[in-house]
N, CA, C and O of each residue as an XYZ file, in Angstrom:
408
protein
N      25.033     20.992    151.424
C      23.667     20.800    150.988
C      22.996     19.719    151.822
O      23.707     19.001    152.524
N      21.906     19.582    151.801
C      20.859     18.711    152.613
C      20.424     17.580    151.842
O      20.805     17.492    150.675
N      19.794     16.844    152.260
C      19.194     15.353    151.719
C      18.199     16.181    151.731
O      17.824     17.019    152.551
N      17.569     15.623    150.062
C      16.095     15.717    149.713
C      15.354     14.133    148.977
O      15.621     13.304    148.107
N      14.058     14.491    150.227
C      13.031     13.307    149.811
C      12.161     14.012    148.815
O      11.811     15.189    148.728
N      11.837     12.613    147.861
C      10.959     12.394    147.173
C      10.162     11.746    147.418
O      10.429     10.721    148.045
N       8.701     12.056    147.010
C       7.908     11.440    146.973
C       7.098     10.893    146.077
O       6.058     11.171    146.675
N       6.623     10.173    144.836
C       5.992     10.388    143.900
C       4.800      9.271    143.818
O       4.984      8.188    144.374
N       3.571      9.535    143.120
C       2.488      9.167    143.051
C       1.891      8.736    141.534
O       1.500      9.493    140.646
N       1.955      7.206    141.540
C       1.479      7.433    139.634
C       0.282      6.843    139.989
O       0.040      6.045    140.895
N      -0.556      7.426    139.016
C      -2.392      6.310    139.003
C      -1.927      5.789    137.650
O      -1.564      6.530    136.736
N      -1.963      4.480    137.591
C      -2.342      3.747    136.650
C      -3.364      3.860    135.565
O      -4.345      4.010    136.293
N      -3.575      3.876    135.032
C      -4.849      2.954    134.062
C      -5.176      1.795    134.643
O      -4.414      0.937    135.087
N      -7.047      1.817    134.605
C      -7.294      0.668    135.130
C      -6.664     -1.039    134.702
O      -6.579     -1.724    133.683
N      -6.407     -1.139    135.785
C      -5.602     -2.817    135.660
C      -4.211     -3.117    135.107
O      -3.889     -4.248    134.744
N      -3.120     -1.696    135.041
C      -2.092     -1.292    134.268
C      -1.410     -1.258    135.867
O      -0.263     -0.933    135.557
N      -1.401     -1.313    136.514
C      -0.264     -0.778    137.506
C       0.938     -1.717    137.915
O       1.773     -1.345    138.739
N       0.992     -3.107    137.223
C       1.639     -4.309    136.924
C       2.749     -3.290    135.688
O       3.893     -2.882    135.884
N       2.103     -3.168    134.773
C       2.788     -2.543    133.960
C       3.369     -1.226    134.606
O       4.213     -1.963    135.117
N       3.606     -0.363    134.923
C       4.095      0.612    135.615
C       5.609     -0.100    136.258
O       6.777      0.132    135.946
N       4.934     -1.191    137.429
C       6.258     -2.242    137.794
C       7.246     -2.201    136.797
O       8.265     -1.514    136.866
N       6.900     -3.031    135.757
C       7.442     -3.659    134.789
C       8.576     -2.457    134.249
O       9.798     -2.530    134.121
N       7.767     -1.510    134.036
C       8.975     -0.107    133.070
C       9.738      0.324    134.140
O      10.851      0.768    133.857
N       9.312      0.292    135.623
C      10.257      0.972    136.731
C      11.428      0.209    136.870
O      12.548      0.651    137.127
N      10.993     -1.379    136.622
C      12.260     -2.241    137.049
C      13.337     -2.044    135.905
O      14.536     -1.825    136.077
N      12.367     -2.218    134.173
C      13.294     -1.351    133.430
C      14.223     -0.543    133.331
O      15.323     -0.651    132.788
N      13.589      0.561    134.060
C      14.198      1.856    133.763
C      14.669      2.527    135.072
O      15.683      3.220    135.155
N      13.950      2.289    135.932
C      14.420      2.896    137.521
C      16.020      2.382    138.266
O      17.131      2.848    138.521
N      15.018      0.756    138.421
C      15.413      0.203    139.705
C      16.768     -0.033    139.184
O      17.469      0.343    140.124
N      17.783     -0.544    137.984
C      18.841     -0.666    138.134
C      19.425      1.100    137.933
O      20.650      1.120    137.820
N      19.110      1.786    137.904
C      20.380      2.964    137.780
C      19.843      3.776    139.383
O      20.301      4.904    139.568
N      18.897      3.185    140.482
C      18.787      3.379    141.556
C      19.800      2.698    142.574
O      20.314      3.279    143.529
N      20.042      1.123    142.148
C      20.818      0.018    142.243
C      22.325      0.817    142.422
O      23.057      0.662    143.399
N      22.641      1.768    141.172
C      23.969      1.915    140.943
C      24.301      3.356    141.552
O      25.432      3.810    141.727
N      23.177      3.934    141.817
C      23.171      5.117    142.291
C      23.927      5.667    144.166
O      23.221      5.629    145.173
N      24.824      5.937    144.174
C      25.114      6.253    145.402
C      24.326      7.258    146.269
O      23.969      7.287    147.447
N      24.173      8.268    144.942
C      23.332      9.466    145.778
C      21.676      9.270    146.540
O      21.016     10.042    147.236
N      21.341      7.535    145.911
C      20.224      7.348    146.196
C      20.283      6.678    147.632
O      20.174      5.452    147.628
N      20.427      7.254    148.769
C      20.323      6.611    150.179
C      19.239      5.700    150.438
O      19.495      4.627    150.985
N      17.803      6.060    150.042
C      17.137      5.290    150.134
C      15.630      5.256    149.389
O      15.049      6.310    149.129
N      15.061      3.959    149.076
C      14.342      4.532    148.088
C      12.995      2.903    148.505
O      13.160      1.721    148.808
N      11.873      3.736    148.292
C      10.654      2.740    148.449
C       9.604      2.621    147.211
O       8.847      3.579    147.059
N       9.480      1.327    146.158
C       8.484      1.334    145.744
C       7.646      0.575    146.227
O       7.749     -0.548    146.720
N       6.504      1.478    146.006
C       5.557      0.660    146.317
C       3.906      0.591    146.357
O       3.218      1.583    146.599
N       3.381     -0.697    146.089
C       1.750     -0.408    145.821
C       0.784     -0.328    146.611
O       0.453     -1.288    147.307
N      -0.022      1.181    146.648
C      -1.025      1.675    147.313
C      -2.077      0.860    147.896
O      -3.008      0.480    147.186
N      -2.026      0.625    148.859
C      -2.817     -0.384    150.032
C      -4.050     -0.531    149.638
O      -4.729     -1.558    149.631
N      -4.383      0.775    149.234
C      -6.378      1.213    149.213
C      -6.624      1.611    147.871
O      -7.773      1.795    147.470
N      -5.402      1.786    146.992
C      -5.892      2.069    145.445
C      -5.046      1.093    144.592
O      -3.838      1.151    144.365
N      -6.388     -0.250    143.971
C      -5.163     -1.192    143.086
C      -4.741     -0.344    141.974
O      -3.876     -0.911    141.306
N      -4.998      0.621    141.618
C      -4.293      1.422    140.262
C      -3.044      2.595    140.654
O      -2.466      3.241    139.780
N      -2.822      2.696    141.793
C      -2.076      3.335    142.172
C      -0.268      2.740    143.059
O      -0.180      1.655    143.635
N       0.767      3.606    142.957
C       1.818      3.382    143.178
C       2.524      4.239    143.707
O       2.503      5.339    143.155
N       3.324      4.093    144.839
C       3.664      5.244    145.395
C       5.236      4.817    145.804
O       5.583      3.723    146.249
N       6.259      6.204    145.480
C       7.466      5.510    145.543
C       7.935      7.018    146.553
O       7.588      8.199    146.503
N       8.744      6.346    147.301
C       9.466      7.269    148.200
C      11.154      7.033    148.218
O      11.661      5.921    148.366
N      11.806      8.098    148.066
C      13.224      8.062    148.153
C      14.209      9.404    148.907
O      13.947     10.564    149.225
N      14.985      8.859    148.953
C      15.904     10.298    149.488
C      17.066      9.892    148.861
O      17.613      8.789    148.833
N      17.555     11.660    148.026
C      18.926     11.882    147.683
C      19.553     12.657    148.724
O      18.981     13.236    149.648
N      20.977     12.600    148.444
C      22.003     12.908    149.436
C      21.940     14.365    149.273
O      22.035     15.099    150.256
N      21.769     14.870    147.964
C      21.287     16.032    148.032
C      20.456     16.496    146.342
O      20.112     15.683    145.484
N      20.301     18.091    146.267
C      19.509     18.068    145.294
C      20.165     18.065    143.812
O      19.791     17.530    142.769
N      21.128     18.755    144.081
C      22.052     18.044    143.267
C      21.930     16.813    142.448
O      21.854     16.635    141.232
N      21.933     15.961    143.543
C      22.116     14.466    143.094
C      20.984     14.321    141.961
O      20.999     13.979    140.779
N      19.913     14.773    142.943
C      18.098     14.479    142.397
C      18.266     14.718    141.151
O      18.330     13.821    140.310
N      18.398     16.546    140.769
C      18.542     16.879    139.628
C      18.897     16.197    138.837
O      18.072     15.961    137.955
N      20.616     15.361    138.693
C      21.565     14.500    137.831
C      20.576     13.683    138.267
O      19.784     14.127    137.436
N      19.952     12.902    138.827
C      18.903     11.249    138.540
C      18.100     11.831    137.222
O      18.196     11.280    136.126
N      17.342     12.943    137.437
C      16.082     12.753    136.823
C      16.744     13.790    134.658
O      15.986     13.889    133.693
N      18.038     14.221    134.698
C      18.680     14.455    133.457
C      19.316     13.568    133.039
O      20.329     13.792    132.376
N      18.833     12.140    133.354
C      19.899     11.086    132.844
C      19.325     10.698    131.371
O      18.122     10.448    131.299
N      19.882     10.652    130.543
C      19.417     10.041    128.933
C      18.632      9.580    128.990
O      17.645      9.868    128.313
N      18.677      8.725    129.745
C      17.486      7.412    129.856
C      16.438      7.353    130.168
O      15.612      6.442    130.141
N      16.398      8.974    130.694
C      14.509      9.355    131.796
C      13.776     10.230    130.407
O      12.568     10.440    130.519
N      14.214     10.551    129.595
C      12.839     10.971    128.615
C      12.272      9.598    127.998
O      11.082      9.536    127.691
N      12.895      8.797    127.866
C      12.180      7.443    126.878
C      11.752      6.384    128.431
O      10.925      5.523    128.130
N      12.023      6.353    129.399
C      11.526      6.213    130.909
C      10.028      6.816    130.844
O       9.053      6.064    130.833
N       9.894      8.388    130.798
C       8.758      8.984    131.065
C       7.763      8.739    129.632
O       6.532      8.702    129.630
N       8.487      8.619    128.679
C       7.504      7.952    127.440
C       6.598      6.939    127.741
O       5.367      6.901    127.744
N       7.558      6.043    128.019
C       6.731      4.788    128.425
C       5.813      4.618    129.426
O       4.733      4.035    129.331
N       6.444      5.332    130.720
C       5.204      5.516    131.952
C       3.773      6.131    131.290
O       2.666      5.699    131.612
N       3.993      7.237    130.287
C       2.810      8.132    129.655
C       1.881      7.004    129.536
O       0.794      7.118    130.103
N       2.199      5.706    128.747
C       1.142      4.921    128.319
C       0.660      4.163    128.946
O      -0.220      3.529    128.364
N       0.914      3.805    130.360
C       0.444      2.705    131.196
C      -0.510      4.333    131.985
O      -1.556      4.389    131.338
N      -0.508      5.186    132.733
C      -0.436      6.245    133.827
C      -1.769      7.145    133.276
O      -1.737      7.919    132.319
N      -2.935      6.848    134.116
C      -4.214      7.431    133.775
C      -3.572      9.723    133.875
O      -3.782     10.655    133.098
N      -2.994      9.654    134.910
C      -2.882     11.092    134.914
C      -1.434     11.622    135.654
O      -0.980     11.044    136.641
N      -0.775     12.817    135.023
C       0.763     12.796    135.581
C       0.675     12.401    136.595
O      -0.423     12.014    136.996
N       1.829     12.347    137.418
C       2.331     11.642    138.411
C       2.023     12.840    139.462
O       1.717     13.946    139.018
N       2.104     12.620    140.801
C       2.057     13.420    141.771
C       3.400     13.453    142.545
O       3.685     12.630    143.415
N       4.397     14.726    142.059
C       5.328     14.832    142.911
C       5.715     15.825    143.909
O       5.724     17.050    143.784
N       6.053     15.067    144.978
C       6.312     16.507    146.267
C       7.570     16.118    146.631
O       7.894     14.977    146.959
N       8.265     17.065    146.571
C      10.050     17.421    147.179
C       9.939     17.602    148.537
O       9.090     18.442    148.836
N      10.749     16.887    149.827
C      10.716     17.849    151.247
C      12.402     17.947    151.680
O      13.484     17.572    151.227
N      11.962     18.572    152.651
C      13.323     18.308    153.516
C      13.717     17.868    154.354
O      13.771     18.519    155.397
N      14.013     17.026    154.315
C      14.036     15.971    156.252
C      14.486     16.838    157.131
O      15.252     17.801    157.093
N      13.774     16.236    158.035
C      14.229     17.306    159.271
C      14.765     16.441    160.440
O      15.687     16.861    161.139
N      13.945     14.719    160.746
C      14.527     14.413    161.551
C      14.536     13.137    160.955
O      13.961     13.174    159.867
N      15.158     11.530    161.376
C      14.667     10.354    161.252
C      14.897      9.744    162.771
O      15.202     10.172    163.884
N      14.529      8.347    162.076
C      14.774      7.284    163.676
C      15.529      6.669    162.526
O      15.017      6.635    161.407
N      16.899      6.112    162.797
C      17.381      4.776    162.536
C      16.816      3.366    163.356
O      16.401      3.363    164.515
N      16.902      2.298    162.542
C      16.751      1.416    163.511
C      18.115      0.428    163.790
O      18.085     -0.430    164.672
């Protein structure tokens, strides 16, 4: 199987995107931490939109992705995002095709 990137996109509620942080570090960033399948992973806040957040990652494969996002812990995860997050999230799946290491 192939490595698949993620990409995902949350808009905030105005002046909420602090809060968004707050539930990711919650709920994300340590089972990303512990995650092997997670090769690599970027959060981070949108240059040109303060209500917006944009996180980029790659699993080792889709597999993996799948088992991240059926973990117990991601329905009461996505609860909580509901209440900070003006409108669902924007997600796009790809397939790498090439990189640069540095």
């Amino acid at each position: 199987m192939s490595k698949v990137a993620l990409f995902v996109r949350h808009k905030a509620k105005p002046g909420k995107r602090k809060e968004i942080q707050k539930i990711w570090e919650s709920y994300v960033k340590p089972r990303v931490l512990e995650n092997p399948s997670h090769e690599l992973y970027y959060f981070c806040f949108d240059s040109k939109d303060r209500d917006s957040v944009n996180v980029f990652q790659v699993f080792s494969n889709e597999d993996a992705m799948n088992a991240f996002m059926a973990g117990s812990w991601y329905p009461e995860y996505l609860n909580k995002i509901s209440e900070v997050i003006a409108e669902p999230p924007i997600i796009a799946a790809a397939d790498p095709i090439w990189k640069k290491e540095s």
